[in-house]
C-alpha positions in Angstrom: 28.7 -14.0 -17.7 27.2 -17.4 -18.8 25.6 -17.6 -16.0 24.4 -13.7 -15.3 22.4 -13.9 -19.6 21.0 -18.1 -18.2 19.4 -16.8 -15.3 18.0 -13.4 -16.6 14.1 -13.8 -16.3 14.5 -16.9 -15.0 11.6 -16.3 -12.6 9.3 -14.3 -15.1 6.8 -16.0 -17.2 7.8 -14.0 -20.3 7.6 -14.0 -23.9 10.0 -16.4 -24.5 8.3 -18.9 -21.8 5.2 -17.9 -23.3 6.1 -19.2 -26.6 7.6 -22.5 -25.7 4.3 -23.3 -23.2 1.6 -22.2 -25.2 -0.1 -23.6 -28.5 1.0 -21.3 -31.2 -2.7 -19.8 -32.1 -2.7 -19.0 -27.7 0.8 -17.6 -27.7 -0.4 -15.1 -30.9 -3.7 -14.4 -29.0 -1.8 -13.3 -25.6 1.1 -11.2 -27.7 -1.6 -9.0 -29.2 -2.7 -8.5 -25.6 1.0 -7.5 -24.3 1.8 -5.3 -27.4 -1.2 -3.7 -28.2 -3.8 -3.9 -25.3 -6.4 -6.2 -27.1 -8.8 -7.9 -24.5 -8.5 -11.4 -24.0 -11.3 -14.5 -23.9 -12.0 -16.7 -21.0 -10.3 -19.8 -23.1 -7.5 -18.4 -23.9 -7.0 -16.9 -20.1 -7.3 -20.9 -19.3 -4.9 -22.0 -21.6 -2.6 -19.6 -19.8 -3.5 -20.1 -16.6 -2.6 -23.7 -17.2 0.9 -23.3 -18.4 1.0 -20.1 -15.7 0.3 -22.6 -12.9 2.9 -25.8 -14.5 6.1 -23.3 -14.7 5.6 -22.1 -11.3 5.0 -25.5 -10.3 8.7 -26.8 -12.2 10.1 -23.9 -10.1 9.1 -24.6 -6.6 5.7 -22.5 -6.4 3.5 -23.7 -3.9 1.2 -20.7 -3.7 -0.3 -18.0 -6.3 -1.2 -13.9 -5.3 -2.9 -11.3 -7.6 -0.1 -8.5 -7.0 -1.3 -4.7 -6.9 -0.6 -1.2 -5.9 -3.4 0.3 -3.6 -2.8 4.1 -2.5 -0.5 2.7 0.3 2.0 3.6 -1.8 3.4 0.3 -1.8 2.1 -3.0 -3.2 0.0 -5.4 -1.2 -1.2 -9.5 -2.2 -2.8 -11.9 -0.8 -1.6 -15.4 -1.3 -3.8 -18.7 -2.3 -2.3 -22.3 -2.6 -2.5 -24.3 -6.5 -4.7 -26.9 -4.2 -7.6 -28.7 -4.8 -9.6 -31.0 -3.5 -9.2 -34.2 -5.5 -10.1 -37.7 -4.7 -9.4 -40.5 -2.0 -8.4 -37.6 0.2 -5.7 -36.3 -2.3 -5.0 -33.2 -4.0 -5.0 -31.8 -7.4 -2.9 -29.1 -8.1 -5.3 -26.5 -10.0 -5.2 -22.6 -11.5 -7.9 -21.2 -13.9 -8.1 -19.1 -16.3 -11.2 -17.2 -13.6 -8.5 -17.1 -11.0 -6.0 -15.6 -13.3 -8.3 -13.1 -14.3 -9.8 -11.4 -11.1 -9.1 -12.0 -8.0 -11.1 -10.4 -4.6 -9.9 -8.4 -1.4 -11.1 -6.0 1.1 -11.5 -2.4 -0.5 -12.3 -0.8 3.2 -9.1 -2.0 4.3 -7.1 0.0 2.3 -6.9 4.0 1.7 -10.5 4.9 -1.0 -11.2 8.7 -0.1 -14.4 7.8 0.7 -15.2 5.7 -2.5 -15.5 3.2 -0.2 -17.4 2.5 3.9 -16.3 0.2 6.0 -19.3 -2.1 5.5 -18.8 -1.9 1.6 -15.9 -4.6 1.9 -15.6 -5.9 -1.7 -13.3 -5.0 -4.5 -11.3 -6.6 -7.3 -8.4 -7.1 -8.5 -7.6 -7.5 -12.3 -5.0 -9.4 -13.8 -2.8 -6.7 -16.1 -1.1 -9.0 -19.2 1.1 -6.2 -20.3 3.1 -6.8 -17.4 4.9 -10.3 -16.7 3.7 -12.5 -14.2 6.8 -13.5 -12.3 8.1 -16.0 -9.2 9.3 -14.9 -5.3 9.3 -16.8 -1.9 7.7 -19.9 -3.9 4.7 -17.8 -5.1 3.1 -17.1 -8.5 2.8 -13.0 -8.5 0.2 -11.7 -10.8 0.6 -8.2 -11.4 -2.9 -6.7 -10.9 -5.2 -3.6 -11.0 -7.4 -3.0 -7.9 -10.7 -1.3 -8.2 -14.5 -1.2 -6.4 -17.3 -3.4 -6.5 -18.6 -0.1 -8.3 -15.8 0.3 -10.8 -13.9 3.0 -9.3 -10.5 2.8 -9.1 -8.6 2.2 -6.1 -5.0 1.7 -7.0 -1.6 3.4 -9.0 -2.2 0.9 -12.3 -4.9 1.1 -13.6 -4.9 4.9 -14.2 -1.4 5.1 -15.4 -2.5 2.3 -18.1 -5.5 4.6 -19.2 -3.3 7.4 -19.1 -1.2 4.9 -21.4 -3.6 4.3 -23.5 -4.5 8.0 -23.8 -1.2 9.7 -24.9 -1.1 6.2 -27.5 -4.5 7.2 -29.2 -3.1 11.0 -29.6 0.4 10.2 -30.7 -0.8 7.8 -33.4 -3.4 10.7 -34.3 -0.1 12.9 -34.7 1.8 10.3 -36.9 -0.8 9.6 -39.0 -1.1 13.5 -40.2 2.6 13.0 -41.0 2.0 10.2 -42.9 3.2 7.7 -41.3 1.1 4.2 -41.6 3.5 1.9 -39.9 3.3 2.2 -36.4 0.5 1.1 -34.2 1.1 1.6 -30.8 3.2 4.5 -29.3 4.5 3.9 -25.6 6.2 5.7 -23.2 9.4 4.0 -21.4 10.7 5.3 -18.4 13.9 4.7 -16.5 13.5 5.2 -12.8 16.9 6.0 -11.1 16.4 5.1 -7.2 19.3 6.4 -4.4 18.5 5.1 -1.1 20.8 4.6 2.1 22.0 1.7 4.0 22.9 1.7 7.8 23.6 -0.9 9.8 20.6 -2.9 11.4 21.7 -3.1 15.2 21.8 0.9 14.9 18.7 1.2 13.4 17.2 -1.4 16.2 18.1 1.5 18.3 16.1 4.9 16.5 12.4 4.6 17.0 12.6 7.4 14.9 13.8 5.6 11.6 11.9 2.5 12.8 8.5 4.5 12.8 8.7 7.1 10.3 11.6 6.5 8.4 13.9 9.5 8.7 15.7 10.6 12.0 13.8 13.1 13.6 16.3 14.6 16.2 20.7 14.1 15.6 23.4 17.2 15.4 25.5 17.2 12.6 29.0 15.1 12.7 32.5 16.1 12.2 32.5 15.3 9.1 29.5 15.0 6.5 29.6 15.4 2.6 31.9 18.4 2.3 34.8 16.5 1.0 33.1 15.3 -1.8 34.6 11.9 -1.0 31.9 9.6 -1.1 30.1 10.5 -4.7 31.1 7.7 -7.3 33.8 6.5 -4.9 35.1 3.2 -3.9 32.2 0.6 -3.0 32.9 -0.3 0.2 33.1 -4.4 0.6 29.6 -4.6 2.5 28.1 -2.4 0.4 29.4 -4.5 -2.8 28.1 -7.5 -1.2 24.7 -6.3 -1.2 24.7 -5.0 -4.5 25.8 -8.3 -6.2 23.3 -9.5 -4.2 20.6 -7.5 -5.2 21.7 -7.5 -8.5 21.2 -11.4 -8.7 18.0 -11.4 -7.6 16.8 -8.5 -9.4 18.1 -9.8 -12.8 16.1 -13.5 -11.7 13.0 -11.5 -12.0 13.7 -9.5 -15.0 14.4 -6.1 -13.9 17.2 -4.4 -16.1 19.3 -3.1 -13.2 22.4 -1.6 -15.1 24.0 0.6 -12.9 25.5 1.0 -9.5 27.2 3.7 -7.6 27.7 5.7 -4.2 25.8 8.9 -4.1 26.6 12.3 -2.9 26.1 11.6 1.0 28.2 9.0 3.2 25.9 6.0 3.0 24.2 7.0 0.0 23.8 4.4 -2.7 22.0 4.7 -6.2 20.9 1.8 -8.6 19.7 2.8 -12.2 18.1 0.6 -14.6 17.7 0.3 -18.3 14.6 1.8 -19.6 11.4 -0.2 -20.1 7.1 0.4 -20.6 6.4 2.4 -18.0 3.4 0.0 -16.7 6.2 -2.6 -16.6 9.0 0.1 -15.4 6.7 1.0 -12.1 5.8 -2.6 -11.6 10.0 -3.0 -11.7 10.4 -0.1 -9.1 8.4 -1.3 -6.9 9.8 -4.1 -6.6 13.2 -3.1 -6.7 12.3 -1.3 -3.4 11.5 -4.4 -1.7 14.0 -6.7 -3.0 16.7 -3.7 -1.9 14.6 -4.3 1.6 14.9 -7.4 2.2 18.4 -8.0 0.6 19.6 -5.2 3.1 18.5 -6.9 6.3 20.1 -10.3 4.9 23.6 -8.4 5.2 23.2 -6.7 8.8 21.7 -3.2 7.0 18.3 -1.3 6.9 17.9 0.3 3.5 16.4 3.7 4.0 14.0 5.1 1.2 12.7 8.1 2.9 13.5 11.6 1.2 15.4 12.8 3.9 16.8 10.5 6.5 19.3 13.1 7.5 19.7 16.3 8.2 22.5 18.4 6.8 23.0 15.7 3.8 21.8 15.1 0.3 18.3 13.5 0.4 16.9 10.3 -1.7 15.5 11.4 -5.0 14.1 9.3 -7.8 14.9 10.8 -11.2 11.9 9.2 -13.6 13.9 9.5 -17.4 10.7 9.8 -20.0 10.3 8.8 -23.7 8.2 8.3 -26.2 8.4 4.9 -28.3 6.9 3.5 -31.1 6.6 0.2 -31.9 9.1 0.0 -34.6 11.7 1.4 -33.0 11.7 4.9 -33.1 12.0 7.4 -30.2 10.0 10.3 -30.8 12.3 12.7 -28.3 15.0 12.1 -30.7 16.4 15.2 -32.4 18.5 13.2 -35.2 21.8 14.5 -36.9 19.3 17.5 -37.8 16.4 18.7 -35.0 15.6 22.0 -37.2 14.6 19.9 -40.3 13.1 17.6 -37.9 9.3 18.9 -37.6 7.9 15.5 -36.3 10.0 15.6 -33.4 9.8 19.8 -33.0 5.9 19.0 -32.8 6.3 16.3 -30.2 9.0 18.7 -28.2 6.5 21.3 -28.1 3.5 19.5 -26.9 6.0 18.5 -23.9 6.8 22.4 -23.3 2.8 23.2 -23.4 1.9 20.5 -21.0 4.5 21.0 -18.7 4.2 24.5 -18.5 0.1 24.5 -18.8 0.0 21.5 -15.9 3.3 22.5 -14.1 0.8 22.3 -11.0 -0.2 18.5 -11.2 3.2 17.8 -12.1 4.4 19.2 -8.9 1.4 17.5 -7.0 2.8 14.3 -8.6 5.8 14.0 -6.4 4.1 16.0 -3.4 4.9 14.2 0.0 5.5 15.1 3.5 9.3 13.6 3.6 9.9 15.2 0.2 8.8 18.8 1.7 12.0 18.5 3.5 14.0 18.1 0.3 13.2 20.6 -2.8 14.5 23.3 -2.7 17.4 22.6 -0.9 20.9 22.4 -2.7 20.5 18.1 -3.4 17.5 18.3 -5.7 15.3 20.4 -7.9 13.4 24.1 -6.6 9.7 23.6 -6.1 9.4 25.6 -8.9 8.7 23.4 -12.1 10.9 24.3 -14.7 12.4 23.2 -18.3 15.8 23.0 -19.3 16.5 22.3 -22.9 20.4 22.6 -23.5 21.8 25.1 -25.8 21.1 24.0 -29.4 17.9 23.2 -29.0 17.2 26.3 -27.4 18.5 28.2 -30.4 16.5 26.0 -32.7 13.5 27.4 -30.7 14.5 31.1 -30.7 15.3 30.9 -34.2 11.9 29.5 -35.1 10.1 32.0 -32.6 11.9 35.0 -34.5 11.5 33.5 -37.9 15.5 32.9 -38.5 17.2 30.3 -40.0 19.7 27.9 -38.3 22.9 26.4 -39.2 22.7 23.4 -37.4 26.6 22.5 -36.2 29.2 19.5 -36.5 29.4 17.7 -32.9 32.5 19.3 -31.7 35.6 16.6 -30.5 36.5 16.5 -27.0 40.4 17.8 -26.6 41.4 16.7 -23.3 45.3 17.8 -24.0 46.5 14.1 -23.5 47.2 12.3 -27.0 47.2 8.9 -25.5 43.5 9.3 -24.7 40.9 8.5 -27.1 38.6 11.4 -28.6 34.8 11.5 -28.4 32.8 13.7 -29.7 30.9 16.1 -27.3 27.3 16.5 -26.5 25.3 18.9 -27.9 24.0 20.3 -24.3 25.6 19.6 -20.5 23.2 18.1 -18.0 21.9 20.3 -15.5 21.2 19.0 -12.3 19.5 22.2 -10.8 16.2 21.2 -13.5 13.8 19.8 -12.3 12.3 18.6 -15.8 15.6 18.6 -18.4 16.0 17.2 -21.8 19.4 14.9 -21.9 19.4 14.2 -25.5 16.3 11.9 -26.4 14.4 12.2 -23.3 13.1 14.1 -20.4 14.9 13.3 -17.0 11.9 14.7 -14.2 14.2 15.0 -11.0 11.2 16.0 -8.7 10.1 12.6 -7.3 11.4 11.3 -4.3 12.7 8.1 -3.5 9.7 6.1 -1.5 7.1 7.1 -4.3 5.5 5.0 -6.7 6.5 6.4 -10.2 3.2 5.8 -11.3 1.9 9.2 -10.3 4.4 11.5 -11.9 3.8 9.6 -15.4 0.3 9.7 -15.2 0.3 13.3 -14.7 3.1 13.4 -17.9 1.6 11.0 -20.1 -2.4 12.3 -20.0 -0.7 16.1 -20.0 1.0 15.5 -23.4 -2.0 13.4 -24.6 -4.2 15.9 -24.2 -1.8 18.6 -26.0 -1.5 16.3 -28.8 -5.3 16.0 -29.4 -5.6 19.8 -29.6 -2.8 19.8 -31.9 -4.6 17.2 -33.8 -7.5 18.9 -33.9 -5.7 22.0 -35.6 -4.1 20.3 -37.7 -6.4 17.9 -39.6 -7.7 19.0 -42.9 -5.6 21.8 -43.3 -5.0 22.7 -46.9 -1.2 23.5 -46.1 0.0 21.2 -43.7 4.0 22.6 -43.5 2.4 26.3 -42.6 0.1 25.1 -40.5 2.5 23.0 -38.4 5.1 25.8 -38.5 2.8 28.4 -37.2 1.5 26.2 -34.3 4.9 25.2 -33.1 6.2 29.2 -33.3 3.4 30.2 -31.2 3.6 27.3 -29.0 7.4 28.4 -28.1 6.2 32.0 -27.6 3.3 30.8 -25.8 5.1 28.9 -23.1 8.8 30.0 -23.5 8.8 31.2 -19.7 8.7 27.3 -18.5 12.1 27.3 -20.3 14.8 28.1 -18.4 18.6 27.0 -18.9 20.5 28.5 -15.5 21.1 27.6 -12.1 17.6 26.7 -10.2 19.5 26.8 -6.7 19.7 30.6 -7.0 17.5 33.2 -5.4 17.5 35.1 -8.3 15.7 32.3 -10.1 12.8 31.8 -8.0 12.3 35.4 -8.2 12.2 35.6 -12.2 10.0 32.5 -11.9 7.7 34.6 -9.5 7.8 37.4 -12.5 7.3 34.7 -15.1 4.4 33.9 -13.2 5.6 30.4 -12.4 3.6 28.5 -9.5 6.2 27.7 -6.4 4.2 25.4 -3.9 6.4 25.0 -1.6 5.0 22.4 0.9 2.7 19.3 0.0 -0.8 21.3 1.4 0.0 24.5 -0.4 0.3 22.2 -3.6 -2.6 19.9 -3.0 -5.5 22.4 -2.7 -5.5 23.1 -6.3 -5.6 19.3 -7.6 -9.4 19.7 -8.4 -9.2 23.0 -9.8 -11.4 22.7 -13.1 -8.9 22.7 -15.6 -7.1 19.8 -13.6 -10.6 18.0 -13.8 -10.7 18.3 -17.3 -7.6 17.1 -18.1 -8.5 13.3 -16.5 -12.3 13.7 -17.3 -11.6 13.9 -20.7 -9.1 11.9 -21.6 -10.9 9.0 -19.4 -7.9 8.4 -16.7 -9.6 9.4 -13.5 -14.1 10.2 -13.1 -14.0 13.1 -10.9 -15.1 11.6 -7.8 -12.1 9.3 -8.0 -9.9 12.5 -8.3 -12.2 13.6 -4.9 -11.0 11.2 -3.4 -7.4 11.2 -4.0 -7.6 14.6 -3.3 -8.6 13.5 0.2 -6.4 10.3 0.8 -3.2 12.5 -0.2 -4.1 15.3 2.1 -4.7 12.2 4.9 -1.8 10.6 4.3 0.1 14.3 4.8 -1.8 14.6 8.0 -1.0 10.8 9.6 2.8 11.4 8.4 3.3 14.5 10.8 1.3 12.6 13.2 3.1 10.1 13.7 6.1 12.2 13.9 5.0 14.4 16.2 4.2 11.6 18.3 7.4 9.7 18.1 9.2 13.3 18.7 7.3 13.2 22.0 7.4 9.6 23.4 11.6 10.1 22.4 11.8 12.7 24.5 9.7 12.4 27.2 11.2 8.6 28.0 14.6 8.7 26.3 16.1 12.2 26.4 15.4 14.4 29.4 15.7 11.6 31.3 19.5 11.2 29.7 20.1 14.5 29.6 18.6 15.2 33.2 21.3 12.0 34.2 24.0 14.1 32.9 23.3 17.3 34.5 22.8 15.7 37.4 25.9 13.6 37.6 27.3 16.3 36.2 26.9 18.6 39.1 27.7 15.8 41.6 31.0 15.7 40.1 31.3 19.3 40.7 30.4 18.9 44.2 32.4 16.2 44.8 35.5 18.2 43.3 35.1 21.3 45.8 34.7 19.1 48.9 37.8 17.3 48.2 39.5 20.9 46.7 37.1 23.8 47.4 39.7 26.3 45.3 39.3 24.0 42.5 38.7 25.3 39.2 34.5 23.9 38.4 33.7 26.2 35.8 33.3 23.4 32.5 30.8 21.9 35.0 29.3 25.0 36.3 28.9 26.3 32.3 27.5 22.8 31.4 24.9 22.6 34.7 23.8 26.2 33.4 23.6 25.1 29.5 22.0 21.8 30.0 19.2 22.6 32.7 18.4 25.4 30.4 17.8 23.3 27.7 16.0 20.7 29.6 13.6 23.3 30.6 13.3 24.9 27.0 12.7 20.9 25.5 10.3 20.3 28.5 8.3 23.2 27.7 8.3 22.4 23.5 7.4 19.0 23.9 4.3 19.9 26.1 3.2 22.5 23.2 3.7 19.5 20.8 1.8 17.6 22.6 -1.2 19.5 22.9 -0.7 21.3 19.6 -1.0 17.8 18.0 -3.4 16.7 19.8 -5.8 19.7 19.1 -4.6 19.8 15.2 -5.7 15.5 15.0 -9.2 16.9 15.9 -9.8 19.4 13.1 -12.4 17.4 10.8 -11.6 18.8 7.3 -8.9 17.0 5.7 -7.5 20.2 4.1 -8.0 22.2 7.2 -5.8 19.6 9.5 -3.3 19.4 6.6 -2.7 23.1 6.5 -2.8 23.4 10.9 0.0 20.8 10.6 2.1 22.8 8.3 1.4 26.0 9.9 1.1 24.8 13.7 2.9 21.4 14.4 5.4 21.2 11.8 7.2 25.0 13.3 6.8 23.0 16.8 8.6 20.2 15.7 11.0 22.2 14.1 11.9 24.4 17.4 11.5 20.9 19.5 14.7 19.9 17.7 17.0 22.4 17.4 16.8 21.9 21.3 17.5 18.5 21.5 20.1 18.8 18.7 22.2 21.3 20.9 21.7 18.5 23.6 22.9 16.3 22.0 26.5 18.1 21.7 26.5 19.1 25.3 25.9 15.7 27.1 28.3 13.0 27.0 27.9 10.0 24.1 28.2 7.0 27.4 24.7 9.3 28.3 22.7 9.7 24.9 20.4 7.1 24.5 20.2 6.8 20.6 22.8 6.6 18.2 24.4 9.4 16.4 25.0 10.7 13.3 28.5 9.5 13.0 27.7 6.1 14.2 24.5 6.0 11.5 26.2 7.6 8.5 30.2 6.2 8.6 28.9 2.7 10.3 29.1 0.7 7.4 33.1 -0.1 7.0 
């Protein structure tokens, strides 16, 4: 245990590092810039760079890299070496406060919706000091925002710090009509839950399909899959353990709080939760958890799989992104207390989460929308497309009783009676959890189950965090001055809960008879990623960033365009990989078998011709039918692809792939699926579902 709380951070250049490297007046100086945001001088940047460059030095750093998070997706750097030229052909061993500061790469290289051409090369990056600079692979990582030579931003960070500094200015607006002079800065914290599969390498070797897009595209169901219920919280096996200590090791060495460890609901399922942090520092902590879980994996013989949906007929990968609201002395502003109806502060704050969830419930579902996390919502794993709230039962009483003008006995938390007496008693919960939600509150903060497990949390909570900002200046614009601030507050909470009451909703989200009351509540339901995306510059969507300065409107243009891009390239590439399996893997196998197949039957009757051929006469008949059914679909893929690649609108190809290549790909499988259980495993030239799912013993 010694050991785990010595080596914590020991590869992060945090506050306690801070304060033993740098002059007193420098550490002070750089503190207000992690706390509070305020800019720092080139000097002091030095100073820092300095001690920056002598730690990594101590610890075996060779190399330095501004680290940031273009709209990849994932993170990219560039590495430089601390050398110098110094004299008598030696080196000096240099970093300064300029280097720390901004750095420079190619902004055509990576994904600008146009903000950028392909002969407009530069852009910056920008040292972020409200998250830690920290050590991997003998390199100095500087966590970084990337934007244009104009400005323009070109990354995940720097918007979800102005959407950080946005809901900060409104909440402290908020506090301060309450009276409250204490606090000055509010920030949200976020605890990103991450599930995620591991199979074992020398199978994955073998699937172009995971090795190109992430997820299998063809494989029939096993025997066996998550019916039993068997694998869900269930003994870790010994592999599996290894990895996680592993990961945990490392991840601890670089100061992420991973807490918690368990298998998930499908064989080879895994989930890692940590404790919650800043969410600039949280997202910077999840991505790198994803590629330390990477890279760890492959260390042990596994491939860690991140995409939504790596199997079909199993629980996908989600990402549940737990929200809160912080101030800086300590109080959570989600939490209730022993009395939530007496509570106005935090009724105030609940209800600007209600309007802005059900007033953007569009951008919120744009937030997590993705090509491999089409194939999840919906399904009986993870949340409806329909964005929803659930609230728990008090709570929800607390509302209806304010709505209706009533008054509310608040109750005792009731004791657990578990009919044992040698077990201990608990008290209960107010509310259960419900894991049908896809935005619930779980006592003092909102878990939004939506995301999947590849994305970037960054999104989501910039979506959350400018949404509730912007609530909270309207409220603060209603309520300041008002000669009775009690009625006042009252009146705009009741008709904020009658307002948007029909985003409320406490039941089961996996039933049909939900989505259609949503449909009646008129509650969006975007189904698929292109059906979401078209109304991301809608005007009121506009407004929301315009105004509360997290994106100009041509950098929402041209997310707008790299999203729909990114869906297009996705199905791409899987509709080519569907066809380059097929074509040179799996009618040639399956043509082997039918072939041999019908040998064998030939073979029988010239030996015995009043032998009994029909199993080979029924599989002949079922697999040259099939051939001839896949041969057909993959030639329609083909060329359906091909034509949909050449539509020039970004939009228009997005929706042709839904519509036109994705029900192709679709039918292409279910062929080669059903192949797959007619011709022998000695034949099949990929691995299965069994092998992939039950390989790690």
């Amino acid at each position: 245990m010694s050991k785990v709380i010595e080596e914590f951070g020991s590869m992060v250049f945090n506050d306690a590092v801070m304060r033993a490297k740098l002059p007193k007046e420098v550490y002070i100086k750089v503190r207000a810039t992690h706390q509070n945001g305020k800019r720092m001088d080139i000097e002091t940047a030095n100073i820092v760079a300095n001690a920056m460059k002598d730690w990594a030095i101590e610890r075996g750093a060779t190399h330095f890299t501004h680290w940031f998070q273009p709209m990849t997706g994932i993170t990219a750097e560039k590495h430089d070496s601390f050398i110098e030229p110094g004299f008598d052909g030696k080196i000096l061993m240099e970093f300064t406060g300029k280097e720390l500061v901004k750095g420079e790469s190619d902004a055509s290289s990576f994904p600008s919706g146009g903000l950028r051409a392909t002969f407009e090369a530069r852009g910056y990056t920008a040292w972020d000091p409200t998250s830690y600079a920290f050590i991997k692979d003998n390199t100095l990582y500087i966590p970084t925002a990337f934007c244009s030579f104009g400005g323009e931003a070109l990354d995940k960070k720097t918007p979800l710090l102005r959407s950080m500094e946005a809901i900060n200015r409104e909440s402290l607006k908020i506090l301060r009509l309450f009276g409250n002079e204490d606090v000055t800065s509010v920030k949200t914290t976020v605890g990103p839950e991450q599930e995620y599969f591991l199979v074992p390498k020398e199978l994955y070797d073998k699937r172009p399909d995971l090795i190109y897009t992430g997820r299998t595209l063809f494989g029939a169901k096993p025997p066996k899959g998550q019916e039993m219920d068997d694998h869900y919280s269930g003994t870790i096996k010994t592999p599996v353990k290894e990895f996680m200590r592993e990961l945990d090791d490392e991840l601890w060495r670089l100061g992420v709080l991973a807490k918690t460890e368990h298998n998930e609901g499908a064989p080879a399922q895994h989930e890692l939760a940590p404790i919650f942090t800043t969410t600039n520092i949280s997202t910077d902590h999840n991505q790198l958890t994803m590629e330390v879980m990477q890279r760890v994996a492959r260390r042990h013989g596994l491939v860690c799989l991140l995409h939504e949906k790596p199997f079909d007929g199993v629980s996908g990968s989600g990402k549940h992104n737990n929200w809160s609201l912080t101030t800086d002395t300590g109080i959570n502003l989600l939490e209730p207390g022993d009395t939530p109806f007496e509570n106005a502060q935090f009724l105030l704050f609940l209800s600007a989460v209600i309007r802005a969830v059900d007033e953007y419930q569009d951008m919120l579902r744009i937030s997590v929308a993705s090509a491999g996390n089409d194939h999840r919502l919906g399904a009986n794993e993870a949340p409806p497309a329909v964005i929803s709230m659930f609230l728990g039962e008090e709570i929800t009483q607390i509302l209806e009783a304010i709505e209706h003008n009533d008054s509310f006995d608040s109750k005792e938390k009731e004791m657990m009676k578990i009919g044992v007496h040698v077990l201990p008693k608990f008290q209960k919960d107010n509310t259960d959890r419900n894991r049908t939600s896809p935005f619930a509150f779980t006592g003092n903060k909102f878990e939004f189950r939506m995301l999947g497990s590849s994305a970037s949390i960054a999104g989501a909570n910039i979506v959350m965090n400018t949404a509730v900002a912007q609530v909270l200046r309207e409220f603060a614009e209603e309520l300041d001055g008002v000669v009775n601030f009690q009625k006042a507050l009252h009146d705009l909470i009741r008709r904020t809960i009658i307002n948007h009451k029909r985003i409320l909703f406490n039941g089961n989200g996996y039933e049909d008879a939900w989505i259609e009351e949503a449909a009646h509540r008129g509650l969006s339901n975007f189904k698929t990623t292109p059906e979401a995306l078209v109304h991301y510059m809608d005007e009121k969507n506009v407004a929301l960033f315009t105004q509360n300065k997290v994106f100009s409107e041509s950098e929402m243009k041209a997310r707008a365009e790299i999203y729909f891009e990114n869906y297009c390239k996705v199905l791409n590439v899987e509709a080519l990989t569907m066809v380059d399996m097929v074509r040179r893997n799996i009618l040639p196998a399956a043509s082997k078998f039918a072939g041999d197949t019908a040998s064998n039957a030939a073979c029988i009757l010239s030996v015995s011709p009043d032998s009994d051929t029909s199993y080979e006469q029924d599989m002949i008949t079922q697999i040259t039918d099939l051939i001839s059914k896949t041969h057909k679909t993959v030639k329609i893929l083909s060329d359906v692809n091909a034509q949909t690649k050449s539509v020039t609108d970004s939009q228009e190809r997005a929706m042709a792939y839904k519509d036109s290549v994705l029900p192709v790909m679709e039918e292409l499988r279910s062929y080669v699926d059903t192949l797959e259980t007619l011709v022998s495993k000695e034949y099949w030239p990929f691995p299965d579902y069994g092998d992939l799912l039950f390989g790690v013993r």
